[in-house]
C-alpha positions in Angstrom: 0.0 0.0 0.0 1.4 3.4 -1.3 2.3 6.1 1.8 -0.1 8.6 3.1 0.7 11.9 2.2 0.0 15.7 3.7 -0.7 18.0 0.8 0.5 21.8 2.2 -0.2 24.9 0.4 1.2 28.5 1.2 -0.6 31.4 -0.6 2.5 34.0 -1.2 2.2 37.5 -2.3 5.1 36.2 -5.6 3.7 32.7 -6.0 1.3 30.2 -4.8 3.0 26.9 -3.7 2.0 23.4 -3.0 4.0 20.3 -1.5 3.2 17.2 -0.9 4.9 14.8 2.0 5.0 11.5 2.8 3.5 10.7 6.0 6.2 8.0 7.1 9.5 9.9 6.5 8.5 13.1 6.5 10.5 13.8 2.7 8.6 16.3 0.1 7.9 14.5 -2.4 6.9 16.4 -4.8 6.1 20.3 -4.8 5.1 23.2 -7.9 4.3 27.0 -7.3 2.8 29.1 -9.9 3.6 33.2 -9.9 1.1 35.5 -8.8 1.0 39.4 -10.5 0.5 42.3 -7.9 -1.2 45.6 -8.9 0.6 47.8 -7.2 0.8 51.9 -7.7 4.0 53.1 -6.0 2.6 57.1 -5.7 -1.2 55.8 -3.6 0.7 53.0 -2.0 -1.9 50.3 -3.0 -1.1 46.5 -3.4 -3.8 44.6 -4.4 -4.1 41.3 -6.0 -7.8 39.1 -7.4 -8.6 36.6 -5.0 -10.2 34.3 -8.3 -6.0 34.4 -9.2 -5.3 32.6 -6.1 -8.4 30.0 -7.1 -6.7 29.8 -10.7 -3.0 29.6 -9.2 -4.3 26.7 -6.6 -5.5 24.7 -9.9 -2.9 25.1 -11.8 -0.5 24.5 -9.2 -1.9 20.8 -8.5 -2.1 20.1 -11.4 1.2 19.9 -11.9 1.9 18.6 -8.7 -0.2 15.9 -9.9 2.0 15.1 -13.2 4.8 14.4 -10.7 2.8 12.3 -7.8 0.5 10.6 -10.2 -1.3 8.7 -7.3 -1.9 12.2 -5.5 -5.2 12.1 -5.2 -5.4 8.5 -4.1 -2.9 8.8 -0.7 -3.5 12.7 0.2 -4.8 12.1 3.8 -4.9 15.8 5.2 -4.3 19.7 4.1 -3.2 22.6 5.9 -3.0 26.0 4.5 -0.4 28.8 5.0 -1.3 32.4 4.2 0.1 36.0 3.6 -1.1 37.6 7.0 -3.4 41.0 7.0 -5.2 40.5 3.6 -8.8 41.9 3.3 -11.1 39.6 1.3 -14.6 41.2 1.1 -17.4 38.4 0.5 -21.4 38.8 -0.2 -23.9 37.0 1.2 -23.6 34.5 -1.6 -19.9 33.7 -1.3 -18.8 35.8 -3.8 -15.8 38.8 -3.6 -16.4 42.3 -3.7 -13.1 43.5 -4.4 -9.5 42.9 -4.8 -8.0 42.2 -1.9 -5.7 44.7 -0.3 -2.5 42.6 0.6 -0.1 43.1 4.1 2.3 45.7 1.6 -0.8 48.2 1.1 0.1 51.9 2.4 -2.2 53.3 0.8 -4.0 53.1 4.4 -1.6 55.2 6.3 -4.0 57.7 7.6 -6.1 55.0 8.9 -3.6 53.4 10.6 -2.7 56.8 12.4 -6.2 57.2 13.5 -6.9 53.6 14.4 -3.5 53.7 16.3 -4.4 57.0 17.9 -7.7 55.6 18.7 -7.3 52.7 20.6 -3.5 53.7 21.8 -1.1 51.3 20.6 0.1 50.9 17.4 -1.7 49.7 14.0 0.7 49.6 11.0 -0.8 50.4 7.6 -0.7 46.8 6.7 -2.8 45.1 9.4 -6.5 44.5 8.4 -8.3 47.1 10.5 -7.2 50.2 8.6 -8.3 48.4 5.5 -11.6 47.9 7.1 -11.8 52.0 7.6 -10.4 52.9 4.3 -13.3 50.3 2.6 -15.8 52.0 4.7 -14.4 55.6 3.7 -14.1 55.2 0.1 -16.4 52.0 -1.2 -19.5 52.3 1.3 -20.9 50.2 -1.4 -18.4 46.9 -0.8 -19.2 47.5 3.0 -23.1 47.4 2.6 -23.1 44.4 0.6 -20.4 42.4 2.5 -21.5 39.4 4.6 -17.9 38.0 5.3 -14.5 39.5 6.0 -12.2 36.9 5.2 -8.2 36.8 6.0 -6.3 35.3 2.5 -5.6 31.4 4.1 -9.1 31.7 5.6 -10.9 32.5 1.9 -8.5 29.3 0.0 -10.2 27.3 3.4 -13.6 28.5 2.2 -12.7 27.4 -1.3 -11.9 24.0 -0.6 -14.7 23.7 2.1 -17.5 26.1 1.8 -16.7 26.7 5.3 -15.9 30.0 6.8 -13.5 30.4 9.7 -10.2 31.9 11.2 -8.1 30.9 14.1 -5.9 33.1 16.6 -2.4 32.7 14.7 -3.6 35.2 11.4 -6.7 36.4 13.9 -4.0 38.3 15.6 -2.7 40.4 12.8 -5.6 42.2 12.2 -5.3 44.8 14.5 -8.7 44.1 16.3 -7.8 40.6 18.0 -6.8 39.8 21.8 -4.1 38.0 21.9 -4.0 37.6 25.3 -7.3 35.9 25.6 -7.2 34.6 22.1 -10.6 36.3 20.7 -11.9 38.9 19.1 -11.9 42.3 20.9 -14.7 43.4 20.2 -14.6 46.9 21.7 -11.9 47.7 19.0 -14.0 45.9 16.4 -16.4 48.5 17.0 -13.9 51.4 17.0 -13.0 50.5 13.1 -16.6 50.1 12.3 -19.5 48.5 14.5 -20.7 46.0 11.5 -16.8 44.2 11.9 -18.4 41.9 14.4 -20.7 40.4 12.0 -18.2 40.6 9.2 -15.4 38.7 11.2 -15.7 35.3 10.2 -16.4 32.4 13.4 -12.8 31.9 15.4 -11.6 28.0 15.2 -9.9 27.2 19.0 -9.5 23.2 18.6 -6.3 23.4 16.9 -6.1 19.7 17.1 -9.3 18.6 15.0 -9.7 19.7 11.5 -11.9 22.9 11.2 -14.0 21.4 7.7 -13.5 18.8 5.1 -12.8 19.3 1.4 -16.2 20.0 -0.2 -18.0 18.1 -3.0 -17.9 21.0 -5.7 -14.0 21.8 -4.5 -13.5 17.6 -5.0 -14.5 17.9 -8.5 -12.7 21.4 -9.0 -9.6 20.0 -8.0 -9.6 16.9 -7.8 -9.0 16.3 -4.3 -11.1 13.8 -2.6 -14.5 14.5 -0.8 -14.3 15.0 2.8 -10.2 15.1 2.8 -9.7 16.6 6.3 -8.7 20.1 6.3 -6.6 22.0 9.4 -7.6 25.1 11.0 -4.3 26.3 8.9 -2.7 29.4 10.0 -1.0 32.8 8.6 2.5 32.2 6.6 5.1 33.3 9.9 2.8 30.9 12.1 2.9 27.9 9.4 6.8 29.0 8.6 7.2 28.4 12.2 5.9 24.9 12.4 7.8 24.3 9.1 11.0 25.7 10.8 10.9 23.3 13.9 10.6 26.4 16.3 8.3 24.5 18.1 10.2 25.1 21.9 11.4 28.5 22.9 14.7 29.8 22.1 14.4 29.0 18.6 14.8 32.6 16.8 13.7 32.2 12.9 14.6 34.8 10.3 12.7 34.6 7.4 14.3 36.4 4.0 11.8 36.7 1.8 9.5 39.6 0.2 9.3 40.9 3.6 11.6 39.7 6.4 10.7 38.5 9.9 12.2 37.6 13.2 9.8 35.3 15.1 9.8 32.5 17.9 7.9 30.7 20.1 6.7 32.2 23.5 5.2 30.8 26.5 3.9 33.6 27.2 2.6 37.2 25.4 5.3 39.4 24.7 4.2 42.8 25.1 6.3 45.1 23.6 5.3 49.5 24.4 7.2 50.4 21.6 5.1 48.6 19.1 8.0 46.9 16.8 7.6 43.1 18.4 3.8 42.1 17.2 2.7 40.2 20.4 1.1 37.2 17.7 -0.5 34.0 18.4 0.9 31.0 17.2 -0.8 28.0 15.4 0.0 25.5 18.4 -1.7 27.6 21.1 0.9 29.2 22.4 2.5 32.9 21.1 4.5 33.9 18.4 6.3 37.7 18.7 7.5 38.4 15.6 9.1 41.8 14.0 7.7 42.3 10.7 10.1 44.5 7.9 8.6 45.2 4.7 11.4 45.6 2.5 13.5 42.2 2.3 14.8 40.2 -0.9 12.8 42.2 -3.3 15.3 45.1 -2.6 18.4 42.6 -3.9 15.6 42.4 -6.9 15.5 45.7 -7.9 18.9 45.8 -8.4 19.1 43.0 -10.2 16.6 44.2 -12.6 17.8 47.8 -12.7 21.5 46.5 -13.7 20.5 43.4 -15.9 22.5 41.4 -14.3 21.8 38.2 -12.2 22.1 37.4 -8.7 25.0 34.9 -8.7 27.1 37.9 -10.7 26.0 40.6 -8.3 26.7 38.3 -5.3 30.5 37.5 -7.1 30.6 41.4 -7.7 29.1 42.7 -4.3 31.9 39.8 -2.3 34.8 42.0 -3.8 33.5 45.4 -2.1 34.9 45.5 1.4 31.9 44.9 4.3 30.2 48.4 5.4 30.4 49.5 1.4 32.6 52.1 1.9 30.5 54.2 4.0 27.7 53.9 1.6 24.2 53.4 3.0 20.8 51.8 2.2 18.0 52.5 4.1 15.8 50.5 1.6 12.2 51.5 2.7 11.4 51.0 -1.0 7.7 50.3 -0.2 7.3 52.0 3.3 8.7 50.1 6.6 6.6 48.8 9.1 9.7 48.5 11.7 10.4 51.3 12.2 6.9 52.5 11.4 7.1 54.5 8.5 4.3 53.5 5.6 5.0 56.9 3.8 8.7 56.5 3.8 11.0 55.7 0.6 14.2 54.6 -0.2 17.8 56.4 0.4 21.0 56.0 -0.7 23.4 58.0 1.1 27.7 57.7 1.0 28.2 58.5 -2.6 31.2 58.9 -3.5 32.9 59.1 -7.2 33.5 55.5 -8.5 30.8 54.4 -5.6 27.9 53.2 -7.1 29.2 50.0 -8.9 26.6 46.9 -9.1 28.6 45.5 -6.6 28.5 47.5 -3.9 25.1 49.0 -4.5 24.0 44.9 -4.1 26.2 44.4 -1.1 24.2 48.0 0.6 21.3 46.5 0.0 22.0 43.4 1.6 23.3 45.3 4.4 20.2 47.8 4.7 17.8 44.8 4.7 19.5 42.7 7.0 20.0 45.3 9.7 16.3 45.5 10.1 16.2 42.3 10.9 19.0 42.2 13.6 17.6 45.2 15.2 14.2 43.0 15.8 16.2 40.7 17.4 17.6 42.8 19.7 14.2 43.8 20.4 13.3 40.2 21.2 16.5 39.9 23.6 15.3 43.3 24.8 12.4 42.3 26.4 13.9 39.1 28.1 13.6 36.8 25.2 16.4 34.1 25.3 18.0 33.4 22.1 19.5 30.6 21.9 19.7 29.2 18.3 19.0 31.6 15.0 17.7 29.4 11.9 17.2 30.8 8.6 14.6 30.2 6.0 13.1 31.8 2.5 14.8 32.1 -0.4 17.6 34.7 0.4 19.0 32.0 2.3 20.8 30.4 -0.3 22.9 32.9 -0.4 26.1 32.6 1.5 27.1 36.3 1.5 23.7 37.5 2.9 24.2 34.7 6.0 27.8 35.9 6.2 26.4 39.5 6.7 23.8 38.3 9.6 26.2 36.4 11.3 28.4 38.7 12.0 25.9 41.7 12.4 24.3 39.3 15.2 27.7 37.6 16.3 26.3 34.1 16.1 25.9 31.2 14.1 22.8 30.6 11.8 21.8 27.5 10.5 19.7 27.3 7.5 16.9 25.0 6.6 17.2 22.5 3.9 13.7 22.9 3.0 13.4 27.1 2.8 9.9 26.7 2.0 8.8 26.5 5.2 5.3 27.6 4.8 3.7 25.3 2.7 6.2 22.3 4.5 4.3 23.6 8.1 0.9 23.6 6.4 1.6 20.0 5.1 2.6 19.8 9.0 -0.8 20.7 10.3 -2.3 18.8 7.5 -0.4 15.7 9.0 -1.7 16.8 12.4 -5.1 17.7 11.4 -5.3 13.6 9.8 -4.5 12.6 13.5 -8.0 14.0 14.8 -9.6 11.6 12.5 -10.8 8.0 12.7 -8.0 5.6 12.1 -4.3 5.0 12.9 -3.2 7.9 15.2 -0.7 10.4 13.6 2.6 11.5 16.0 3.0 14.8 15.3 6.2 14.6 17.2 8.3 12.5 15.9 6.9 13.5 12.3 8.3 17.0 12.9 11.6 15.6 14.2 11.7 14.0 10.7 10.1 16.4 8.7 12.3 19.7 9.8 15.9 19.3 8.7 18.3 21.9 9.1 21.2 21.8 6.7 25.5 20.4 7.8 26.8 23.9 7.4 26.8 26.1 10.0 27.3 29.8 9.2 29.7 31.6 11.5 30.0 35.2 12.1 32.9 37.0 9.8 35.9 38.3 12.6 37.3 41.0 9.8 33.5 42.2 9.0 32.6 42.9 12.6 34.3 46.3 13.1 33.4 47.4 9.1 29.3 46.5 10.0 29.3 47.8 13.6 30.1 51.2 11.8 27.9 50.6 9.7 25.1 49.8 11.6 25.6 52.9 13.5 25.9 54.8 10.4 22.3 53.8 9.2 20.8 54.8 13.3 22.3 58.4 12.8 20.8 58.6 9.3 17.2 57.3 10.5 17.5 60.3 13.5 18.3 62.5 10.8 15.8 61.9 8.3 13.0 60.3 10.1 13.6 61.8 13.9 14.0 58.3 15.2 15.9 57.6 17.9 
């Protein structure tokens, strides 16, 4: 009899991507993504993208998934679904969408999040889902008087595959209007963005050890999945990235390069943080999940790419021959707004230049810099407010390369280790897939030992660079005086 396998899918903001793994070893055996398009207007700040090009990317992407596990459909025994947090997916009373969905890089809802963040008196970014809620009310009244559901992006592919509608506290607690604490809705801030939001919000899932619905009949036949396939509560992408990651226990600090970057871990406990840049999450486990968000991650490397024509493995060659700290040239690559530090009307500076300075090289090897330092100021955030740090794991796809672990190493002064799987997302979703298959009748799953199996973190160990230290100290420093300067941030 063929292995059971855990079909995960993670719904990016670049690409939708599925995986299949085999219940007894834990191996992928088989994965496909399929690019998604963003509509995006750089001088309003909106990202948006058509939740019926998620439906079409989900089909398309197991279908070929299919063509490589032929017997898919006959040995999938669970799904889980991973998610780009903060997404606004307006539904009628019929199931059907209203508008594009404003995606987690949206700024075009700054002056929302001021108010909202003024309002209830801690901060709400731009890209959580409550200013969304007030900008739709402000400028489509329309969409808001014929909505029904407000759905969160994992929670509307859920709907698709069961007709269900839910949410659980993990992606519940990046809206902006959750209590993380108590792990519901607050509803007294629900009424602050608008007093319908507590009938939009869809029904919170809290047994995260039963599947939350089963794959549908009319989702069976649209994707050839079979009939009453078990399906997790699923979870945002950081929460799913972190069961993917194996940071399962405390002291397990993951860095995740990709369109954004994060710093998250498990907690014990809520971290509350009076400064606002730690987001005091839930996890998808039931326990917490503080996590610093920066908007601005790999797609900076991109930009350079695309603007020089050349590729990454020539840039990376190029940017390894310019000494560490560039010379004294700077990044701060807030190319899309920040979110830590909280600037959604901010833009991109490059400041040092010098004649000769601005070479491919060293303009890739700034940006590398620039985006990385975001992330080691979350974690001395984390370690800030007690966290203990203990081991620093890598994942997403700026992890393959060397020079960008050699620059976090050494700006954190410890070792990274990086996945061997960096797609942690959709490898967590197969996860709670997996554990989501336990819940039912039959042979018990353990989850355990299937993530001891599943997670695998790669030989190498990256080590901190002793010649870099003093070069990226100043640096660092460098880029603090130019954010007081230009941004009054201390």
């Amino acid at each position: 009899m063929a292995t059971p396998l855990s079909l995960g899918i993670d719904l990016g903001t670049q690409s939708l991507k599925v995986c299949a793994v085999c219940g007894d070893s834990g191996t992928v055996v088989g994965r496909a993504a399929v690019p998604l398009d963003l509509d995006r207007d750089p001088d309003t700040g909106r990202a948006e993208q058509n939740p019926s090009d998620w439906a079409a990317a989900l089909a398309e992407a197991l279908s070929i998934l299919r063509a490589r596990v032929p017997d898919l459909s006959s040995r999938i025994v669970g799904v889980g679904v991973s998610g780009q947090q903060h997404g606004a997916v307006w539904m009628d009373e019929r199931g059907d969408v209203l508008r594009p969905a404003k995606l987690w890089c949206d700024t075009s809802t700054a002056r929302e999040a001021r108010e909202l963040s003024a309002a209830l008196g801690r901060t709400i970014p731009a890209g959580y889902t409550a200013p969304k809620v007030l900008w739709t009310a402000r400028h489509e009244p329309d969409v808001c008087a014929r909505a029904h559901r407000l759905l969160l992006p994992h929670d509307y592919l859920n709907f698709l595959l069961t007709g269900e509608t839910w949410t659980e506290a993990g992606d519940a607690s990046g809206t902006g209007y959750f209590d993380v604490v108590r792990r519901k809705y607050d509803e007294a801030a629900m009424r602050v963005v608008d007093t319908r939001l507590v009938d939009w919000a869809a029904p919170l899932v809290t047994d995260l050890d039963r599947p939350a619905g089963h794959v549908s009949s009319e989702a069976a036949a649209r994707w050839g999945l079979p009939e009453g396939l078990p399906v997790a509560p699923g979870s945002g992408d950081n929460m799913m990235s972190a069961l993917g990651a194996g940071a399962t226990h405390e002291g397990i600090v993951v860095l995740s390069l990709g369109t954004s970057g994060t710093v998250f871990a498990r907690s014990e406990r809520p971290l509350a943080d009076s400064d606002g840049a730690v987001a005091p999450f839930c996890d998808a486990l039931g326990a917490w999940l503080p996590l610093v968000c920066v908007m601005n991650m790999t797609g900076v490397a991109e930009d350079v790419a695309s603007l020089t024509g050349l590729d990454h493995a020539a840039l990376t060659r190029a940017a390894e021959r310019e000494p560490p700290g560039c010379g004294g040239l700077t990044y701060l690559p807030f190319l899309q707004g920040e979110r830590v530090p909280n600037l959604p009307d901010a833009t991109g500076t490059l400041h040092g230049l010098t004649p000769g300075s601005l070479t491919p090289g060293r303009w890739y090897r700034a940006a590398i810099e620039g985006a990385s330092m975001g992330l080691v100021e979350g974690v001395a955030r984390l370690e800030a407010l007690g966290y203990p740090v203990r081991e620093v794991r890598v994942v997403g796809g700026g992890g393959a390369n060397v020079l960008w672990l050699k620059t976090l190493a050494t700006l954190l002064g410890r070792p990274l280790r990086v996945l061997e799987d960096v797609d942690t997302a959709a490898l967590g979703a197969a996860i709670a897939g997996w554990r989501a298959r336990r819940a039912e009748p039959g042979p018990a799953a353990d989850q355990a030992s299937w993530l001891t199996t599943a997670v695998r973190l790669c030989d190498v160990v990256h080590e901190p660079k002793p010649a870099w230290r003093g070069p990226l100290t100043e640096a660092r420093a460098r880029r603090g005086e130019l954010l007081r300067r230009l941004h009054d941030l201390s």
